[in-house]
C-alpha positions in Angstrom: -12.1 -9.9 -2.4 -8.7 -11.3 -3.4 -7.5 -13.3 -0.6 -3.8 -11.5 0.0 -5.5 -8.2 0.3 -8.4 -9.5 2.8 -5.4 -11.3 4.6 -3.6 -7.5 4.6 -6.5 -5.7 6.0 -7.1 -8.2 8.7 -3.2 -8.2 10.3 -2.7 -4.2 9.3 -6.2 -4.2 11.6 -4.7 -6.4 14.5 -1.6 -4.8 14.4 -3.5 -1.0 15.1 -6.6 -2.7 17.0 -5.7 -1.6 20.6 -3.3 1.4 19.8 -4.5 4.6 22.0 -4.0 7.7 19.8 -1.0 8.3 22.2 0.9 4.9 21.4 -0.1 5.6 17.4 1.6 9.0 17.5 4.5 7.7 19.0 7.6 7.1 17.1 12.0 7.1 17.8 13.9 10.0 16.2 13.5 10.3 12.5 10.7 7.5 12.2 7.4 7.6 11.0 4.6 7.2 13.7 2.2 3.8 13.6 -0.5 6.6 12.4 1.8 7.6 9.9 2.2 4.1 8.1 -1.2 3.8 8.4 -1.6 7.0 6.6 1.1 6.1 4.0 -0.7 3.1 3.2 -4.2 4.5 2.7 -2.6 7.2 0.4 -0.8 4.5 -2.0 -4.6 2.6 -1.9 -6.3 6.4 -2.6 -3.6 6.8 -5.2 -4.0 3.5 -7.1 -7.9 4.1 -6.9 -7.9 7.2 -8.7 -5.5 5.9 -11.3 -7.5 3.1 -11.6 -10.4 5.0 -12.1 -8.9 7.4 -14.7 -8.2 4.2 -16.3 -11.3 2.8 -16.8 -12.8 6.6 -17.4 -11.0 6.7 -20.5 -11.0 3.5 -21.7 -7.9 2.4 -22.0 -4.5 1.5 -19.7 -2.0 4.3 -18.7 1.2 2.8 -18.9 4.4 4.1 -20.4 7.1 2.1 -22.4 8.6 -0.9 -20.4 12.5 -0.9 -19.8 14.7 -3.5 -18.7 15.5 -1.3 -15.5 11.6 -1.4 -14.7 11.2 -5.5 -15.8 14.5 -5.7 -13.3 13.1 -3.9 -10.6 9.5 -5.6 -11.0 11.4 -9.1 -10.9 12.9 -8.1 -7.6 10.2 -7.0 -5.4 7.2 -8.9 -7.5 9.0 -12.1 -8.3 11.3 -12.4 -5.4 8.5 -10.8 -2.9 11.4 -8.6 -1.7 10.6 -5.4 -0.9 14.2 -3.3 0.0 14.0 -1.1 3.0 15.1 2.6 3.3 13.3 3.8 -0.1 12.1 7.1 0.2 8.5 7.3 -0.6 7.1 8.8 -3.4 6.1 12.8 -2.5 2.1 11.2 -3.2 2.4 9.0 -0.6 4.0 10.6 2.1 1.9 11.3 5.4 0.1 14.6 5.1 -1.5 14.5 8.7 -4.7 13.2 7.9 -6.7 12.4 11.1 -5.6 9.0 12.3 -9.5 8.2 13.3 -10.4 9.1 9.5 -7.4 7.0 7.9 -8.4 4.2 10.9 -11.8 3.8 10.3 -11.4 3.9 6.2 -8.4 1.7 5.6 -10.3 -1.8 5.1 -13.1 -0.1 2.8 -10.3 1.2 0.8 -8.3 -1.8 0.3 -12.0 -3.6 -0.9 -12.7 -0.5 -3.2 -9.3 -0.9 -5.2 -9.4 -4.7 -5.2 -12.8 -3.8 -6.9 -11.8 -1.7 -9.5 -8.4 -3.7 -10.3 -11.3 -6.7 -10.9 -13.2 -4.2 -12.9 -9.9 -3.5 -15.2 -9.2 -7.2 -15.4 -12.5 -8.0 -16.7 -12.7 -5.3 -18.8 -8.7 -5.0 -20.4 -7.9 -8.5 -18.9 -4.1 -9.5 -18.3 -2.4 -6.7 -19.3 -0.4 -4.0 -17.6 -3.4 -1.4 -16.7 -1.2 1.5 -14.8 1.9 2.3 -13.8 3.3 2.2 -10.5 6.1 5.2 -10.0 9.3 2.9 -9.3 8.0 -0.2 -10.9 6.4 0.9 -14.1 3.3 -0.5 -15.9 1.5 -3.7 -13.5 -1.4 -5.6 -14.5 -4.2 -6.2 -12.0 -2.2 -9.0 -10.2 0.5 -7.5 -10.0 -0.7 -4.2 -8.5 -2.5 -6.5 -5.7 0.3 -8.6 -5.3 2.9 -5.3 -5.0 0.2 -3.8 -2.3 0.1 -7.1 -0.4 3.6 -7.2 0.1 4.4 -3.5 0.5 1.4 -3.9 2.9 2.8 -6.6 4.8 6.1 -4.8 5.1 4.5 -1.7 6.8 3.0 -3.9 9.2 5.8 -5.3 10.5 7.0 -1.8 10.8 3.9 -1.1 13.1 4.5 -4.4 15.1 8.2 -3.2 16.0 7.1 0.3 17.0 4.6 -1.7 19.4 7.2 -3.7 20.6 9.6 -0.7 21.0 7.0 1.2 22.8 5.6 -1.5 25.4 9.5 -1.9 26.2 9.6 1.8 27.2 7.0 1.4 29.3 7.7 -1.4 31.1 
């Protein structure tokens, strides 16, 4: 397994580990809940494995023309490793209320079963932009485990403040 992804699992894992289902429903005003990141990240891995999949069903990549405005946007958040905060997540991605235990106990499988089928594409198309992301456009392999490690990452830390905010409310 691609060692930023295995590195995701384990801290997104620490960061839920000891979370009652109380303290992963909690959440301020007009923020999502610890269970609710959670969610939204196990939807964008569900997501980019049926893509993926429909991908390698057919044969061929699924990616649309390139534009400056998507190279731009790639270079940003891919090159830079700067993900901007307050984007509004694609409607696919959103938290739909799956059960927390579910979305819990499936998140690490489903972070190994797309790294396996992004190595699947790479071997079989190699290098080259295999699907496209909705904001970023068409990403190769590396890219699309590189954009998940850091959007990943960015979540987490998301989780670690709400634990933070919520131990200080209790104390």
């Amino acid at each position: 397994m691609d060692s930023r992804l295995e590195k995701l699992s384990s801290a997104v894992t620490a960061a839920i580990a000891d979370l009652s289902q109380e303290e992963l429903s909690w959440h301020p005003a007009g923020k999502w809940c610890a269970a609710e990141i959670l969610e939204h990240l196990y939807l964008t891995y569900t997501g980019t494995c049926k893509g993926i999949e429909r991908t390698l069903a057919s044969g061929q990549p699924f990616v649309s023309a390139d534009s400056m405005r998507l190279r731009a946007r790639r270079f940003i958040v891919l090159g830079l490793s700067y993900l901007p905060s307050g984007r509004e997540s694609p409607s696919v991605a959103r938290p739909k209320g799956l059960p927390s235990e579910t979305v819990r106990s499936e998140f690490a499988a489903q972070i190994r079963r797309m790294d396996s089928l992004l190595e699947e594409c790479e071997s079989r198309f190699g290098k080259i932009a295999i699907l496209d992301h909705p904001i970023l456009g068409p990403l190769t392999a590396a890219q699309w485990r590189k954009f998940h490690y850091l959007h990943g990452r960015h979540h987490e830390r998301q989780i670690l403040g709400l634990r933070q905010k919520l131990r200080a409310q209790k104390s």
